[in-house]
C-alpha angles and dihedrals in degrees: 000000000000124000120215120207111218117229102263090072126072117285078213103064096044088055089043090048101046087049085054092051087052122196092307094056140069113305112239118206128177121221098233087056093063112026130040115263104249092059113138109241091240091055097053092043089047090058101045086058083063089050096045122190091075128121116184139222123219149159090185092103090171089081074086097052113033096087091220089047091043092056099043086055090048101041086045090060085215112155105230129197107216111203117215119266090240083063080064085074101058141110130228118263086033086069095039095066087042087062110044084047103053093028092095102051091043095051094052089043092055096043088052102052095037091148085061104100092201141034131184115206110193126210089262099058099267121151126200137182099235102178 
């Protein structure tokens, strides 16, 4: 399975992720590492489907609201991994020990409960089954 960071997340901590998974782990890719910049969220959604084996974060929490994005996720059948909006507010190396705290449980809980089409992740570390 392979795990893709949205743009609104550091480029930094997905490298420094995927270096900490190794060769055996989960492999963490940024956005911005496999798609030009300017790449509607729907298209590369869109693209990934065809890939399958993907999940998604993001603290963009409007891909549930905007109709058109909305139906590119569901129809995609990508599990993503919504972060909070209080994550919206920190910095970055607040949210880069976050991460590497919280990353193994996340991606065990995502793995195990592929079939789950969202997940919220809160500032303390809870993880939830959203859809």
């Amino acid at each position: 399975m392979k795990c893709l960071f949205d743009n609104n997340l550091p480029l930094k901590l997905a490298k420094t992720l995927d270096y900490l998974e190794g060769s055996d782990g989960i492999s963490v890719e940024h956005l911005k590492e496999i798609f030009p910049s300017d790449t509607s969220d729907i298209n590369w959604i869109k693209k990934l489907s065809k890939e399958g084996d993907w999940f998604i974060i993001t603290r963009d929490n409007q891909i549930r609201t905007r109709p058109h994005e909305k139906k590119a996720w569901q129809e995609s059948r990508l599990p993503i991994v919504f972060l909070e909006k209080s994550w919206i507010k920190l910095k970055f190396w607040e949210i880069a020990w976050r991460f590497i705290k919280y990353w193994p449980e996340l991606k065990e809980i995502v793995i195990r409960n592929r079939k789950a089409k969202s997940f919220s992740l809160a500032i303390k570390g809870k993880i939830s089954v959203v859809e």
